[in-house]
C-alpha positions in Angstrom: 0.0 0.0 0.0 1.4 3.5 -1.2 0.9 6.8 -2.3 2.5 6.7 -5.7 2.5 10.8 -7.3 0.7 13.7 -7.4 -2.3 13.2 -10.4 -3.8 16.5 -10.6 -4.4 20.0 -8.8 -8.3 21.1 -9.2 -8.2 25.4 -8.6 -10.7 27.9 -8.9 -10.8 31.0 -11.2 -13.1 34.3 -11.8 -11.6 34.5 -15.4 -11.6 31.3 -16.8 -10.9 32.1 -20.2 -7.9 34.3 -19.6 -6.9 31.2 -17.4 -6.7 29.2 -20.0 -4.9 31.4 -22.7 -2.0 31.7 -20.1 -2.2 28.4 -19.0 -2.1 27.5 -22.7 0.0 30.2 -24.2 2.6 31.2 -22.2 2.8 28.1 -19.7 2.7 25.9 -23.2 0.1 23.1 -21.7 -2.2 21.2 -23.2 -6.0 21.6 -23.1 -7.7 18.6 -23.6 -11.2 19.1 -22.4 -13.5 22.2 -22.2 -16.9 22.0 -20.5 -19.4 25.0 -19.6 -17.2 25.7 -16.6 -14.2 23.6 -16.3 -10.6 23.4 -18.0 -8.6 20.2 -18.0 -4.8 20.9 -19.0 -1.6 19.0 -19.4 2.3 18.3 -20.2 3.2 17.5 -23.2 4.9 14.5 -21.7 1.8 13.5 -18.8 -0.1 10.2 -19.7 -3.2 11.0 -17.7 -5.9 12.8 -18.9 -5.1 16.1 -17.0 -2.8 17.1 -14.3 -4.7 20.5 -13.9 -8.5 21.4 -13.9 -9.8 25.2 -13.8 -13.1 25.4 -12.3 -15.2 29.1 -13.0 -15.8 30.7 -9.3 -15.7 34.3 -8.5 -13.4 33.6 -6.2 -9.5 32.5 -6.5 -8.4 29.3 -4.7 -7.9 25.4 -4.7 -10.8 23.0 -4.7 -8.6 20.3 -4.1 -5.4 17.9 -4.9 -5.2 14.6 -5.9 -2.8 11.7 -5.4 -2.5 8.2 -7.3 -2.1 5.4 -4.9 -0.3 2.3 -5.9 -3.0 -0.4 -6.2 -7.1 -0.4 -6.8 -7.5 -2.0 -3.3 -4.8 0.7 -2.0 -8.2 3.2 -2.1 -10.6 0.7 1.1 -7.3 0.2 3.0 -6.5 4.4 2.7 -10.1 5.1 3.7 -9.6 3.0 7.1 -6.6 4.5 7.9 -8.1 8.1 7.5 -11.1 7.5 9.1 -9.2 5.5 12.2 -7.4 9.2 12.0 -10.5 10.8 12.7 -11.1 12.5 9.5 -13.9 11.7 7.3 -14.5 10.8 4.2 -16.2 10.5 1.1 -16.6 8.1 -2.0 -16.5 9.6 -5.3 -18.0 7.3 -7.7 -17.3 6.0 -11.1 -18.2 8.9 -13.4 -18.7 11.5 -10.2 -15.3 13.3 -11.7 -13.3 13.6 -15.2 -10.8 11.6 -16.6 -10.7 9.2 -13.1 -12.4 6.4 -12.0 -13.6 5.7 -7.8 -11.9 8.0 -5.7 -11.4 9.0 -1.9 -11.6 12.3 -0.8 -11.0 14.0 3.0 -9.9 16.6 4.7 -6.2 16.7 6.2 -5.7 18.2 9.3 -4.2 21.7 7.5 -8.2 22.5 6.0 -7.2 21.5 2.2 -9.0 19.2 0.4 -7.2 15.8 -0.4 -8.1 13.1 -3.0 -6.9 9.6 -3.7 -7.4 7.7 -6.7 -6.0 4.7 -8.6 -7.8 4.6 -11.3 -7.0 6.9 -14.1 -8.4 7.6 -17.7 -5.0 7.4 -20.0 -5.1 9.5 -22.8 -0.8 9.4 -23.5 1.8 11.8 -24.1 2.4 13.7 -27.6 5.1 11.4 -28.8 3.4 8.1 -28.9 4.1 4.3 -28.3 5.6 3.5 -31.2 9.1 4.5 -32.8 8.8 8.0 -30.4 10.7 10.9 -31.2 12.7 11.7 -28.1 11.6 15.2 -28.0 8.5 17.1 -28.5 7.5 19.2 -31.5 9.6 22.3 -31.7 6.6 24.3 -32.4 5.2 24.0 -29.0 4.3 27.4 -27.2 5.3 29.2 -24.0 7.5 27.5 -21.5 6.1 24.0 -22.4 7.3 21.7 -19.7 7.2 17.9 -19.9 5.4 17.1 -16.8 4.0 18.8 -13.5 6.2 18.1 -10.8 5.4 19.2 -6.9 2.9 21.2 -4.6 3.7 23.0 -1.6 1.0 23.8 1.2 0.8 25.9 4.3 -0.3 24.4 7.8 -0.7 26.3 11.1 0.8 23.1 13.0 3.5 21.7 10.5 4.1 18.6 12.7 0.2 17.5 12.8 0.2 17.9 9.5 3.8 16.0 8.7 2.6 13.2 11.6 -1.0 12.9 9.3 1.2 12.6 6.0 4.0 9.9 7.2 1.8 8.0 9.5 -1.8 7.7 8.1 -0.4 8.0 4.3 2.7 6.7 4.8 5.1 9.3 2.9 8.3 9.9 3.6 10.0 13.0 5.3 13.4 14.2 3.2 14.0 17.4 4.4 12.4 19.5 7.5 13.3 22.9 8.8 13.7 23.3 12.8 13.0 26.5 14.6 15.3 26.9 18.1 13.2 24.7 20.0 12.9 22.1 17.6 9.4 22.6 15.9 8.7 21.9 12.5 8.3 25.3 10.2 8.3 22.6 7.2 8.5 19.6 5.8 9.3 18.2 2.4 7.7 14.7 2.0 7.4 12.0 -0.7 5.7 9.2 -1.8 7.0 6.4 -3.7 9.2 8.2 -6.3 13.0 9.0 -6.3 12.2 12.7 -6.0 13.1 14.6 -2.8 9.6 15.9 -2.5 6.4 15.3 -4.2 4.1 17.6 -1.5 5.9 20.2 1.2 4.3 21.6 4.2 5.6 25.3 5.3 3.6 27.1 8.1 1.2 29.2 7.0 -3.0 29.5 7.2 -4.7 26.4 7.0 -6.6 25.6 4.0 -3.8 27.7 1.8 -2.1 26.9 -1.5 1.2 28.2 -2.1 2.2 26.9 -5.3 2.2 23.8 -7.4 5.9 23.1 -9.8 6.6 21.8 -13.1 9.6 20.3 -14.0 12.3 21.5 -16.8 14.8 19.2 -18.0 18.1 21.5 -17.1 18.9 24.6 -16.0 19.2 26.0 -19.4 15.3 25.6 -19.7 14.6 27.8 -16.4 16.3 30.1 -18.0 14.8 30.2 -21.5 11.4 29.9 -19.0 12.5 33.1 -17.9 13.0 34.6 -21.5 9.4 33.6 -22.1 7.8 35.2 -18.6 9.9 38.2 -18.9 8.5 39.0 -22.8 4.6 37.8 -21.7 5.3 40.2 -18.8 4.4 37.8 -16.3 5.6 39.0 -12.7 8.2 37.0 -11.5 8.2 36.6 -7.8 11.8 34.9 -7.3 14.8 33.9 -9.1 16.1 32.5 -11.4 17.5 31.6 -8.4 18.2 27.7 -6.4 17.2 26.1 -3.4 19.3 24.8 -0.8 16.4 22.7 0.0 16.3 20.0 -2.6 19.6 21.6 -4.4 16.8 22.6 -7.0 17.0 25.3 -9.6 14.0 27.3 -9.8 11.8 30.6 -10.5 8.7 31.1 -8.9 5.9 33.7 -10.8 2.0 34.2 -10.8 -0.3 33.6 -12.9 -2.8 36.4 -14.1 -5.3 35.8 -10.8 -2.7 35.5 -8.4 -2.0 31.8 -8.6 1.5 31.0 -7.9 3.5 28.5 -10.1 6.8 27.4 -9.9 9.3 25.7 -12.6 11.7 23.3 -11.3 14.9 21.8 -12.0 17.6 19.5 -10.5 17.3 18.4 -6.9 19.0 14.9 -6.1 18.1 11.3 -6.0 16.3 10.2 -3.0 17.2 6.2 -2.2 15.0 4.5 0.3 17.5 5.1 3.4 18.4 8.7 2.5 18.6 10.2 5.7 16.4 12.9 6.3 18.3 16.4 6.0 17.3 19.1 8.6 18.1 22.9 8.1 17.9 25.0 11.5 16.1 28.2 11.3 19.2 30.3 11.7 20.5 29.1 8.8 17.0 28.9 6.6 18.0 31.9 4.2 20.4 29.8 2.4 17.5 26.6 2.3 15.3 28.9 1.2 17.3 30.9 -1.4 20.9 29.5 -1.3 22.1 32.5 -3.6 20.8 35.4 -2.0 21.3 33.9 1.7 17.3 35.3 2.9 14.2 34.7 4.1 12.0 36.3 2.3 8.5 37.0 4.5 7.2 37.8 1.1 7.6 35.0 -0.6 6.4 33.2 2.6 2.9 34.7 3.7 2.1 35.3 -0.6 -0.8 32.2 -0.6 -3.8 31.2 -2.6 
């Protein structure tokens, strides 16, 4: 029994058709489905049927996230574990929700709303099962990144939260950040992937988004990812800049209703006994931002 990845993030928008020309445009995804109110998006390189829906509200925020767990009977043996937790829950049924089959969904102690699902509608990548080219068409638009790679959420108690992630989900803690009296400010958890996160937890309001990440292949493409912001005039919030937490290279920016994204790059290969790395609070600027050497409060308390 395992949480596998992160499927999809569901989010809310006033504007859903300038959504979707950024998402589309200048991010480079894919729209594969339209309905009255919704937008389903992709990577070029993602198999599933969407890794991002857009949901028309008047108001900005997150409806929910979704992870794949490993195996179909993964989904009754989840649902005792939450429950046992003390939170409840609720079937989604066959055909209750696009591109997915039965799912679970709760909420986790930090007030978002979590999903679990096995399985998925796949719909495949651009380049096909048979004799693939190695690379996408050159002609795609925007930044165009292959697949969506992280989320990060806020949590008024990191360690309830952490605690509800490792021990009812059973992810794995990587990375953690230790004010002086040893309480966790954040976490960086993941599930069964070699990646040093697939879901971090940084005190902040409960319920709060702080971003979601897509991966780019080197840091050559953060920078080109740059270019293309820079001449959409896309506010950039940080960087081109790296992590000391996860080694990665990054840039964090918003999208036009205040939606932060991230593109992401690097990081290190996490073995199943990598020993968990912990960065004391004194010395946080350079986990943070490991070039500029700052906490930036900023970046911090910014949330959807």
């Amino acid at each position: 029994m395992g949480i596998l990845r992160l499927a999809h993030v569901d989010v809310r928008t006033p504007d859903l058709d300038l959504s979707a020309a950024y998402y589309t445009e200048v991010m480079g995804l894919q729209q594969v489905q339209r309905t009255d109110d919704c937008v389903y998006l992709k990577c070029w390189d993602e198999e599933d049927h969407h890794s991002l829906r857009m949901r028309y509200n008047p108001r900005t925020g997150m409806d929910s996230f979704t992870f794949r767990v490993e195996e179909e009977d993964d989904l009754h043996e989840f649902e005792k574990k939450v429950e046992a937790y003390g939170c409840p829950t609720s079937r989604v049924s066959r055909g209750g929700a696009v591109g997915q089959g039965e799912s679970i969904r709760f909420e986790v102690p930090s007030g978002q709303i979590m999903e679990l699902v096995w399985d998925i509608e796949k719909t495949g990548n651009m380049l096909g099962k048979h004799n693939p080219s190695p690379v996408p068409p050159p002609d795609l638009p925007g930044i165009a990144p292959p697949r969506m790679d992280h989320m990060l959420v806020n949590a008024e108690e990191v360690a309830e939260s952490a605690a509800f992630f490792i021990d009812v989900l059973g992810m794995r803690m990587t990375e953690q950040v230790l004010d002086g009296n040893g309480h966790q400010l954040g976490v960086w958890l993941a599930g069964n992937t070699r990646s040093p996160h697939d879901i971090a937890i940084v005190n902040g309001p409960n319920g709060a988004l702080h971003h979601w990440a897509y991966w780019l292949d080197d840091w050559d493409s953060i920078r080109k990812a740059a270019d293309t912001l820079a001449y959409n005039g896309v506010q950039i919030d940080q960087g081109p800049t790296r992590h000391g937490v996860t080694r990665g290279n990054t840039i964090y920016f918003f999208d036009p209703l205040g939606i932060r994204n991230e593109v992401f790059t690097g990081g290190y290969w996490v073995d199943p006994d990598t020993e968990i790395l912990t960065w004391t609070e004194d010395n946080f600027g350079k986990g943070l931002f490991y070039y500029e050497n700052v906490v930036s409060q900023r970046f911090l308390r910014m949330h959807t």
